[in-house]
C-alpha positions in Angstrom: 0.6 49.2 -29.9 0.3 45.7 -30.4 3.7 45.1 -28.8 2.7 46.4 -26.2 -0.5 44.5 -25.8 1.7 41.3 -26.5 3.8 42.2 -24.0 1.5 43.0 -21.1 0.2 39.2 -21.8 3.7 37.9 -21.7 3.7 40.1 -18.4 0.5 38.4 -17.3 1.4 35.1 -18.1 4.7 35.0 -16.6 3.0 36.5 -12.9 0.3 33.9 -12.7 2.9 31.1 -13.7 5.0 32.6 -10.8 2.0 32.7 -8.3 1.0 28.9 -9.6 4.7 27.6 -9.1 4.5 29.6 -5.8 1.4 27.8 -4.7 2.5 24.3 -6.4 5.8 24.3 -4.1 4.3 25.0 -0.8 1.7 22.7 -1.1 4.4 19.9 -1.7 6.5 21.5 1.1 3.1 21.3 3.7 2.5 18.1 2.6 6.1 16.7 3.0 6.0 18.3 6.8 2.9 17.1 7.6 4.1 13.6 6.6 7.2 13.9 8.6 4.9 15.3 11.7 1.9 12.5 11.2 4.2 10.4 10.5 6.2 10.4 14.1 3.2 10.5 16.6 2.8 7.1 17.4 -0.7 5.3 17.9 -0.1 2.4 20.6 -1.1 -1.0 20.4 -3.7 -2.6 22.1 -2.6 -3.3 25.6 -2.5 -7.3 27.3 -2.8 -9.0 24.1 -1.0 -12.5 23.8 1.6 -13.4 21.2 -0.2 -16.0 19.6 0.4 -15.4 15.7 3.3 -14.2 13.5 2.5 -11.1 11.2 5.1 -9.6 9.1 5.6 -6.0 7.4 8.2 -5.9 4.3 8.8 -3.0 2.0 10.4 -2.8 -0.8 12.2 0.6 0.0 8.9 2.3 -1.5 5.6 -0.2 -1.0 4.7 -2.3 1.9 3.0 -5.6 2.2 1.3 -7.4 5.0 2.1 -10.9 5.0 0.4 -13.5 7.1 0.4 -17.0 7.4 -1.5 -18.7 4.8 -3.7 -21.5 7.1 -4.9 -20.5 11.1 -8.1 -21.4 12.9 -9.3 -18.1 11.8 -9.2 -18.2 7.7 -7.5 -20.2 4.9 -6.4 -18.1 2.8 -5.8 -20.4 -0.2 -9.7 -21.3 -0.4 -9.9 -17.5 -1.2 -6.2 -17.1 -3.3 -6.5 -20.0 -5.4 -2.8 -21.5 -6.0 -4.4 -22.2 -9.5 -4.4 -18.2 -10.1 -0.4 -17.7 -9.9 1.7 -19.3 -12.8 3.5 -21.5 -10.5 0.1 -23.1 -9.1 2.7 -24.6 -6.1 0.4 -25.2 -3.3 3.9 -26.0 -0.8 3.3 -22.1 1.0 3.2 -21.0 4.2 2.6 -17.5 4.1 1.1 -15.2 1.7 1.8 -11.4 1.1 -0.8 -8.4 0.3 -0.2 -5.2 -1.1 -2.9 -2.8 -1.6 -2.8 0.3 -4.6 -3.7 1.4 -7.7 -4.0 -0.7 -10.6 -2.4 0.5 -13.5 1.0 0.9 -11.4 0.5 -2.0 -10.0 0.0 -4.1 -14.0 2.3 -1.8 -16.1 5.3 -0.9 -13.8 7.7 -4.2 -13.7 10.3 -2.3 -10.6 10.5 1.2 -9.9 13.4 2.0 -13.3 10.2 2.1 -15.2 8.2 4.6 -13.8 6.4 7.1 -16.0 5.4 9.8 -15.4 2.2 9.8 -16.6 1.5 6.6 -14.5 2.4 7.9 -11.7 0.8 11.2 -12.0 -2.8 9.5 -12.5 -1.9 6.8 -9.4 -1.7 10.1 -6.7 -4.5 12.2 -8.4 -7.2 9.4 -7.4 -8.4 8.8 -11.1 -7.2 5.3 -11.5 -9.2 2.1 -9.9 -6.8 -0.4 -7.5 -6.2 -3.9 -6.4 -4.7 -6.0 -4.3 -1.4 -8.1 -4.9 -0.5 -11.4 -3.4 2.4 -13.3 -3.3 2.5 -16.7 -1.7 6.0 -17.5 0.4 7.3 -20.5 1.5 8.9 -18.8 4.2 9.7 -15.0 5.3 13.3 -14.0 6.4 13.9 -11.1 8.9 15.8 -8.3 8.0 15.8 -4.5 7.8 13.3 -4.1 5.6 11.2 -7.1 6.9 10.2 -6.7 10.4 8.2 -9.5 12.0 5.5 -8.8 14.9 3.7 -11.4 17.0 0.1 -10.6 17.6 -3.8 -12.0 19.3 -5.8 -14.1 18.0 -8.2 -10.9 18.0 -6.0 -8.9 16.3 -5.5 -11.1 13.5 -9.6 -11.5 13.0 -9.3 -7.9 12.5 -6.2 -7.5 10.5 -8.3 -10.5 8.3 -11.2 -8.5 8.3 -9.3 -5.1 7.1 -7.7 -7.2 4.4 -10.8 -8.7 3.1 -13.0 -5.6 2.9 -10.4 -4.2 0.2 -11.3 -6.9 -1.9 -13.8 -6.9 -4.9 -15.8 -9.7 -4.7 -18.6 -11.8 -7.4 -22.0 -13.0 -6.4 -20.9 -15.7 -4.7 -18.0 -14.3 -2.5 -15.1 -15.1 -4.7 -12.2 -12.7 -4.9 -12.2 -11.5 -8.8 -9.0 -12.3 -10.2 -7.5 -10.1 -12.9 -5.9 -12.1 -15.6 -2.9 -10.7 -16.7 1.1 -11.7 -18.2 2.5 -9.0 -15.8 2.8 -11.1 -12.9 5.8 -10.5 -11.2 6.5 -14.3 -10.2 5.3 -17.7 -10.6 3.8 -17.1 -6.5 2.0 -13.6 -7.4 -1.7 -12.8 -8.4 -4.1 -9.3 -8.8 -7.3 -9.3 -7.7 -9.8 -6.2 -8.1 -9.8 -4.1 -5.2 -11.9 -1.5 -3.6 -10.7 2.2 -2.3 -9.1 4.9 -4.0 -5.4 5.3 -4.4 -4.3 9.0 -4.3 -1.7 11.2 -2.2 -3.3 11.3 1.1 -4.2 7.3 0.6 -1.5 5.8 -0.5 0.1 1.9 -0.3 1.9 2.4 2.9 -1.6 4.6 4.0 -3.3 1.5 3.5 -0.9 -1.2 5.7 -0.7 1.8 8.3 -4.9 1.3 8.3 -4.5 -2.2 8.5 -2.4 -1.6 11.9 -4.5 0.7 13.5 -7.7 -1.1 12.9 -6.4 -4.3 14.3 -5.1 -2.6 17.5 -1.1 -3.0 16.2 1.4 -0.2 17.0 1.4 2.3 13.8 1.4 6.1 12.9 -1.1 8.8 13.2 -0.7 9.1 9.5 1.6 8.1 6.5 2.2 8.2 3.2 5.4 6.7 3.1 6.6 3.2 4.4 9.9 5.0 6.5 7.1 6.2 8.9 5.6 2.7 10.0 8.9 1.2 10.2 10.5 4.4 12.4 7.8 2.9 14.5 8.8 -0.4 14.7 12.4 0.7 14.9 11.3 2.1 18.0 10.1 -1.3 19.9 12.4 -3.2 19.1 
């Protein structure tokens, strides 16, 4: 008898593991297809705006940053990213690089050969906070995984105004700068940030935002960085 009952629990156990693991892989297979689908309908740019000011998009074959240049008419981004903040405190820059996502990947994983697990299973389930990584530049080199646009003077007050908004700020306006030896450079520096980092918001989520919002040429929706530069690809 009790074999029996032990075994009709095995029996049990072993069914709603199957119908989990069932459930489990097409969820990942709907939301790998979506991402391809999202992913290739493009959302135009704004049309008749005049190429007044460089913008770049880099990835690193995972992440994507935004990088601007660091002085125009409309903001100075080194009264806000203090040069004093990186270890290198070299003020000779001309461009400066932002990269939005969640925190503890951001502090605790050097490169991507020391991912854990457990990081990266809190970064997509929403639970950790985020911020925003710089990196100053003196200059920015085209390549394939660096693709340069020229935009407006509009559409860089709102690719500014995207950027900014992620940004915790103190009392008095000042990005909060998190102290920390993980600094991946003597150009780099954290900064809290707003938003929540999870699978349907993700890095590349965040710089396909920044396009939209600003009128650029970008995806419907991605998760991944191949997406917004399949898009690119396209226009060049």
């Amino acid at each position: 008898m009790k074999f029996l009952f032990i075994k009709k629990i095995s029996l049990k156990v072993l069914r709603y593991s199957g119908i989990f693991s069932l459930i489990f892989i097409s969820a990942l297979v709907l939301y790998f297809v979506s991402a391809l689908i999202f992913s290739s309908i493009s959302v135009e740019k704004e049309k008749n705006q005049p190429d007044q000011i460089p913008v770049y998009i880099s990835t690193n074959g995972m992440h994507t940053d935004l990088i601007v240049p660091v002085k125009t008419e409309k903001i100075d981004w080194s009264q806000k990213i203090k040069y004093s903040q990186t270890a290198g405190k070299d003020s000779l820059q001309n461009f400066i690089a932002f990269g939005w996502g969640d925190r503890e990947f951001f502090l605790n994983v050097p490169d991507w050969d020391h991912i854990k697990f457990s990081i990266a299973l809190k970064a997509v389930s929403g639970l950790n906070t985020t911020a925003m990584h710089t990196t100053y530049l003196k200059q920015v080199e085209e390549d394939e995984d660096c693709v340069k646009i020229m935009i407006s003077e509009k559409q860089y007050a709102q690719l500014v105004n995207y950027i900014q908004k992620y940004f915790n700020q103190d009392k008095n306006g000042n990005f909060i700068n998190i102290v920390t030896s993980n600094a991946y450079g003597s150009t780099d520096a954290f900064y809290e940030a707003h938003g929540v980092y999870n699978l349907f918001f993700t890095c590349n989520t965040w710089t396909n935002s920044a396009l939209k919002e600003s009128g650029l040429k970008a995806c419907l929706w991605t998760p991944f960085q191949q997406g917004i530069f399949n898009q690119y690809k396209k226009s060049l």
